[in-house]
C-alpha positions in Angstrom: 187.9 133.4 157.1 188.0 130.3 158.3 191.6 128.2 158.9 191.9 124.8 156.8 194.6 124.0 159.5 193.6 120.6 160.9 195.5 117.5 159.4 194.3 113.7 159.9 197.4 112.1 158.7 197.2 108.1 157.7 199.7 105.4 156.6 199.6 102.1 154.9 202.6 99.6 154.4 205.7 99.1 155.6 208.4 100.7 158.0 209.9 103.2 155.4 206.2 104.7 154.8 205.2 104.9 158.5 209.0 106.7 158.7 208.1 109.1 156.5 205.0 109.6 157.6 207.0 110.9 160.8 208.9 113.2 158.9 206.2 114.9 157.6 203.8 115.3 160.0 206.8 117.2 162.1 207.4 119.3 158.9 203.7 120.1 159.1 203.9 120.7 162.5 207.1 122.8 162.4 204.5 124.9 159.6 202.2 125.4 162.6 199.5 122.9 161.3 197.8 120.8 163.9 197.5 116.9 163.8 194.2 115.0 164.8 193.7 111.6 165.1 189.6 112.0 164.3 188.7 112.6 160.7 185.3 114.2 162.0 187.3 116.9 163.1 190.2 117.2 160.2 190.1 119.5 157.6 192.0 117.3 155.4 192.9 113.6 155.3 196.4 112.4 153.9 197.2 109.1 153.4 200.9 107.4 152.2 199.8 104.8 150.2 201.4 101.0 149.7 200.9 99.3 146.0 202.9 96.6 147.0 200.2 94.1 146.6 196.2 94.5 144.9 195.3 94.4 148.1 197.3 97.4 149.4 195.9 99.6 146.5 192.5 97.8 147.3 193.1 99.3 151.4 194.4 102.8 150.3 191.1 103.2 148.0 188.9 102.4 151.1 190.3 104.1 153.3 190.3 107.6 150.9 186.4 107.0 150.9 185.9 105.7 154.1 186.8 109.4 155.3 184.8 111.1 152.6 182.0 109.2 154.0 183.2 109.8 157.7 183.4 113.6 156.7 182.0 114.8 153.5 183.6 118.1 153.7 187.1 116.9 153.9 189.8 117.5 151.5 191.7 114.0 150.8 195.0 113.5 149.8 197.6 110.7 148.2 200.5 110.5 148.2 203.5 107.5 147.9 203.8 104.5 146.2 200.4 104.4 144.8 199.7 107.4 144.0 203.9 107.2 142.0 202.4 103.8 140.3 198.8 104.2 139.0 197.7 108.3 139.9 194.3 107.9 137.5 192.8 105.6 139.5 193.2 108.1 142.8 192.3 110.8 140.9 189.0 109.1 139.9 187.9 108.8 143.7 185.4 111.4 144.9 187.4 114.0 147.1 190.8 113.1 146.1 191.9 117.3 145.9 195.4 116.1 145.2 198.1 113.0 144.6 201.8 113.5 145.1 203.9 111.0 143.7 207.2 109.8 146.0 209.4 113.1 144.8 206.4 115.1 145.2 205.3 114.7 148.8 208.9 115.4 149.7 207.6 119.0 149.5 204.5 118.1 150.9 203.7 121.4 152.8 204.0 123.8 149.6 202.1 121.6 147.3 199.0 121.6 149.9 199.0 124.9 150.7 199.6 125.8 146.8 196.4 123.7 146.1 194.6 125.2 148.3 194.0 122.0 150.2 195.2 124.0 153.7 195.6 127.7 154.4 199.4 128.9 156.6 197.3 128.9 160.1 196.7 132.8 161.0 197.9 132.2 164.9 200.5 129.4 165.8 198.7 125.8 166.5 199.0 124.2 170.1 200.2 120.7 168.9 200.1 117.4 171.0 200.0 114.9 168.4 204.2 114.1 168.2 204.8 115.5 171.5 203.6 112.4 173.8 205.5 109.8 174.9 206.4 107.3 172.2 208.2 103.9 173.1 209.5 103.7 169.2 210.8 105.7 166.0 211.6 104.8 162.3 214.4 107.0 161.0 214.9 106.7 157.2 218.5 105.9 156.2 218.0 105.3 152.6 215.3 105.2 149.8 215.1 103.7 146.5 215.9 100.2 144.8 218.1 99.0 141.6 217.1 95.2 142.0 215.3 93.6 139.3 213.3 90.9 141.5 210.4 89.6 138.8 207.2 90.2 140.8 207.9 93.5 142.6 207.2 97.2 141.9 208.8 98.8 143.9 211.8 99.8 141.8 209.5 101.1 139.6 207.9 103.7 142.4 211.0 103.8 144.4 213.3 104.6 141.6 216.1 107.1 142.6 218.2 105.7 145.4 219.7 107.5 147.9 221.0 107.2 151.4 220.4 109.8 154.1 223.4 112.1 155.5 225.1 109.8 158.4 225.5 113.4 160.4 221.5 113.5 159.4 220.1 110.3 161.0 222.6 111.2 164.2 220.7 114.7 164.6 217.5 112.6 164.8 218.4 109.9 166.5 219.4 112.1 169.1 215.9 114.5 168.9 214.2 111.1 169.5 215.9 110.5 172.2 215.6 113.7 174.1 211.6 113.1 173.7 211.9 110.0 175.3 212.2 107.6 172.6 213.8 104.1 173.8 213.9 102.6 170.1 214.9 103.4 167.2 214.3 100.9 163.8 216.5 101.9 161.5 214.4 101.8 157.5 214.3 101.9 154.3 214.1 100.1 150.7 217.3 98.2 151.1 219.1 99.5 154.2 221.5 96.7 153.3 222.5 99.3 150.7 223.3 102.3 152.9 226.0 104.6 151.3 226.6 108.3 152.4 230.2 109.6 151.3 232.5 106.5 152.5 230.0 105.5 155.5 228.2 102.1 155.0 225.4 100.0 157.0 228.6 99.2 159.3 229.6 102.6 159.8 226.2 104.0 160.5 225.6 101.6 163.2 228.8 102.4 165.1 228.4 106.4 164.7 224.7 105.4 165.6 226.2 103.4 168.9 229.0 105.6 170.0 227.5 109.1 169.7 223.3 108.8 170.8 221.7 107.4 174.2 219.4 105.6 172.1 218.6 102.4 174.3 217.7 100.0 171.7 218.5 99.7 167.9 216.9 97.7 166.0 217.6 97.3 162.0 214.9 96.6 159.3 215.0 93.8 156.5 218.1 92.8 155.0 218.7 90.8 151.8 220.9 87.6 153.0 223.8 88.4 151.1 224.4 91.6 152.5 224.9 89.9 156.3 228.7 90.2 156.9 230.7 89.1 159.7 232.0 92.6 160.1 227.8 93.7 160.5 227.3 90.8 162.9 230.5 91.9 165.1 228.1 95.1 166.0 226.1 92.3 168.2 228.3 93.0 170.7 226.6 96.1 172.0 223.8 95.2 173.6 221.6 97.7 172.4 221.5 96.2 168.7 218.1 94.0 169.0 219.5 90.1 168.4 216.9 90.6 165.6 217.0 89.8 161.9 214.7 90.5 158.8 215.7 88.1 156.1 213.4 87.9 153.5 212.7 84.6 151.9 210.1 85.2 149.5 209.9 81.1 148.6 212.3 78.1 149.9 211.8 76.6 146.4 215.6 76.9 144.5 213.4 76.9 140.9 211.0 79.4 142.2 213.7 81.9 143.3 215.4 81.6 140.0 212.3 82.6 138.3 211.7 85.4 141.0 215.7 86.7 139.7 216.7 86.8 143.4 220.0 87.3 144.2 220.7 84.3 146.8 220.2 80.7 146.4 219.1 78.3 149.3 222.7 77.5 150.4 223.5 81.4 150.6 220.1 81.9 152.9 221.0 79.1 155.1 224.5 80.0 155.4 223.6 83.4 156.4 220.9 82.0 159.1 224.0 80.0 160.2 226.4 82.6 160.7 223.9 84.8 162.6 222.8 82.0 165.4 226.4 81.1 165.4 227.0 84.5 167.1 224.3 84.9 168.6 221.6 82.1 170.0 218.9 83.6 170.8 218.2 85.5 167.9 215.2 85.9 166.5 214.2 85.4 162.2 211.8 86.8 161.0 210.9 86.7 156.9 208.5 87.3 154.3 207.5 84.4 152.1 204.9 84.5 148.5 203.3 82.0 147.7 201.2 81.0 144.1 204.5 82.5 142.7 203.4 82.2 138.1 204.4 78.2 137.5 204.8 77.8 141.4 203.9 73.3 141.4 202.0 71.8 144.1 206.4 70.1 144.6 207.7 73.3 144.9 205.2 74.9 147.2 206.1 71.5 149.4 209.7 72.4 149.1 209.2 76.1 150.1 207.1 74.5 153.3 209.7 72.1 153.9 212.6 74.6 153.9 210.3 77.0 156.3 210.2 74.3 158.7 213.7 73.4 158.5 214.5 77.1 159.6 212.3 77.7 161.7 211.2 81.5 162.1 210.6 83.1 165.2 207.9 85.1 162.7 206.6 85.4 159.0 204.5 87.6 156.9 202.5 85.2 153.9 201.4 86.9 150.7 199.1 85.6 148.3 201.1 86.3 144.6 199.7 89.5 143.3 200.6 90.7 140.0 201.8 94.0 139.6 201.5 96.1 136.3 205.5 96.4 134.6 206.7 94.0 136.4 207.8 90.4 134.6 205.9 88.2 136.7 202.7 90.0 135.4 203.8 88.8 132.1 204.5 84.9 132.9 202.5 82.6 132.0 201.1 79.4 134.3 199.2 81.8 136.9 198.4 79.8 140.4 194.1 80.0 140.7 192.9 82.2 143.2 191.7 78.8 145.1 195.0 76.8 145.4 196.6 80.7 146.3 194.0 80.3 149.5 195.2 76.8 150.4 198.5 77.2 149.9 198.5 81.1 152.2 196.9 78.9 154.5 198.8 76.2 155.0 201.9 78.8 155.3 200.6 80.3 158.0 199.6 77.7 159.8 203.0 76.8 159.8 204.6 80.0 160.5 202.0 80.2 163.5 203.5 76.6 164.7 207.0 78.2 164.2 206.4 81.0 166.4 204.7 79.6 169.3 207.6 77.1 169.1 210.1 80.2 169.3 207.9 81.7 172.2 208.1 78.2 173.9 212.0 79.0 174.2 211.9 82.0 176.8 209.0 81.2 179.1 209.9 81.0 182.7 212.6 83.7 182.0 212.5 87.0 183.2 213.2 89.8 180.3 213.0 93.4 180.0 210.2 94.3 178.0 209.7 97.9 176.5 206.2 98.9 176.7 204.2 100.7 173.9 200.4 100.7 174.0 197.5 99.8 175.9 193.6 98.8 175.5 192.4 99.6 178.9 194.4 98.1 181.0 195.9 95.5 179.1 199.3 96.1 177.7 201.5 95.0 175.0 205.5 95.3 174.5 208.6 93.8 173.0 211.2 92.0 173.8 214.7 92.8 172.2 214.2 89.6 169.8 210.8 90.6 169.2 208.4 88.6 171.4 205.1 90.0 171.6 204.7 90.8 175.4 201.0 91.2 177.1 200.0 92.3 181.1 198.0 93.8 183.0 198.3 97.1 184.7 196.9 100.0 185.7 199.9 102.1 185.6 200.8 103.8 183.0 203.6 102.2 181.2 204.2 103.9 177.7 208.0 103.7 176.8 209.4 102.2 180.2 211.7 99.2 180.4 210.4 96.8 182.7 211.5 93.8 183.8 208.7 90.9 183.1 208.7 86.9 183.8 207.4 85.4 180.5 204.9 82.7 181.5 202.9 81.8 179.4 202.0 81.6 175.4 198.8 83.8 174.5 197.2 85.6 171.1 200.5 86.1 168.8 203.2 86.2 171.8 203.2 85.5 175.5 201.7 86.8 178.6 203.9 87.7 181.3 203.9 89.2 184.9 205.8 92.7 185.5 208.5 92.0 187.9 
């Protein structure tokens, strides 16, 4: 009989999905399943999907065909947020075999081999896939969000929150590093929100500190109102990554009241203040929506305006895209599809001005740089604030710390020179 024991295992979205992703595909692995990276030779195709815009559900659709088509005798699977939000329209998809919502795929292994989707592998699986070198590693902390933010849906595929066993994330933090991990990123919904027993964000980071080698940590986005002095105080170990994920979403005070965030201008630029305060080099990154329902040609110049005023060291644009049960969907005065394109544009132009001009900063300096991938010879790494590092070289460098002079801008970061 033949095996159904090969696994081609995809991910869409953001940091939490491409953790769990890792969790999985070691759980499958741990079952004796092998992981490819070919769909030709897979016997089935998994994919954590995003819904977070149209266009993520647009992605996770394609891609779910786009392996049917790649290999029609493959057995594809959702699971995640999409398949939590709106499981019809997978279902509907030729070769969809199964969708697991978010509670669901936690037993991921049972419900494929209950389906029938893979069969327990007669002789134990040589598996390569999670045992190379990896420079980096999202570890979940926590899951689930109770904010009520008008245009988003994930608290309503992300419902049950829950944080993660602070003895838990220390057991894999330390795994990681024993395989040669040098970062970790610490994810989730809101890992602003972390809460195991009486251990908060605070109290995570210093067991995280004190008790694993790890040789960088770097945290995921924060909300601005849950930046303390007590959190910033961490800085001082110089393994926390002088890196912070605030999101934005728009830098128009009538637009974020209609959004029901939880922060006003002033709060966001107090918090901005307080970090660079402690630490100067730090770098900002954000997330920003614009064509917000009732969003003015005024207030998109006021979101621009208060973009420049901060300055970024990075930001991710969105287009508006209305999710179903969320209020947004519901309000009226919806921003064109046309005006949408300008304005995305005009945002990222800016946010591309913003970031060279954070770049611009650190040239001539020399930096240690952690390596992660190559094409050919060509390289690319980060620094500890998040500068997109490119060289040349014919060694290989996966997950080594080398020093590099930073000389000059190129692509989305700089190009430097390994010292």
């Amino acid at each position: 009989m033949k095996e159904n024991t090969r696994i081609a295992f995809d991910c869409l979205g953001c940091k939490l999905n491409q953790a769990e992703r890792e969790l999985l595909s070691r759980q499958l692995t741990a079952a004796g399943y092998e992981l490819v990276s070919a769909v030709e030779e897979a016997n089935v195709y998994i994919l954590n999907t995003c819904t977070v815009t149209h266009i993520a559900d647009r992605k996770s659709r394609h891609l779910l065909r786009q392996a049917r088509r790649r290999n029609p005798d493959i057995r594809t699977v959702a699971i995640g947020c999409y398949a939590e939000g709106a499981p019809s329209e997978l279902t509907q998809i030729d070769g969809v075999a199964l969708v697991l919502d978010n509670e669901q795929k936690t037993q991921l292994v049972r419900r494929l081999e209950e389906s029938g989707c893979l069969s327990r592998p007669l002789a134990p699986q040589v598996n390569t896939s999670l045992n190379g070198r990896r420079a980096r590693a999202f570890v979940k902390v926590q899951d689930g969000c109770r904010s009520s933010c008008a245009y988003c849906i994930v608290p309503l595929v992300r419902k049950n929150e829950n944080s993660v066993a602070d003895t838990g994330i220390i057991h894999e933090i330390k795994q990681r590093v024993a395989e040669g991990v040098k970062e970790v990123v610490l994810t989730g919904t809101e890992i602003g929100r972390y809460s195991y027993q009486d251990v908060n964000l605070v109290g995570l980071v210093r067991r995280i500190l004190a008790e694993t080698g790890i040789v960088r940590l770097r945290l995921s986005s924060l909300q601005p109102q849950e930046v303390s002095p007590e959190l910033i105080e961490l800085w001082h170990d110089r393994r926390l990554c002088p890196h912070f994920h605030l999101s934005l979403q728009s830098g128009s005070e009538a637009v974020l009241g209609r959004m029901r965030r939880r922060y006003n201008l002033h709060d966001y630029q107090g918090t901005v203040s307080l970090i660079r305060a402690a630490l100067p080099e730090v770098a900002i990154t954000t997330d920003i929506i614009v064509g917000f329902p009732g969003e003015t040609d005024e207030e998109f110049r006021e979101s621009l305006d208060f973009c420049r005023r901060i300055e970024f060291a990075r930001s991710h644009v969105f287009a508006y895209s209305p999710r179903r049960g969320t209020e947004a969907a519901r309000m009226p005065c919806r921003v064109g599809a046309p005006v949408k394109k300008w304005r995305s544009r005009q945002m990222l132009a800016l946010a591309a001005e913003c970031a060279r001009s954070f770049n611009r900063k650190f040239l001539g300096r020399t930096v240690p740089v952690l390596w992660e991938k190559a094409d050919n010879s060509l390289w690319s790494g980060h620094t500890d604030n998040y500068i997109k590092v490119y060289a040349k070289s014919d060694e290989d460098l996966t997950s080594r710390m080398i020093p590099v002079r930073l000389e000059s801008l190129w692509k989305d970061g700089v190009w430097g020179q390994l010292i």
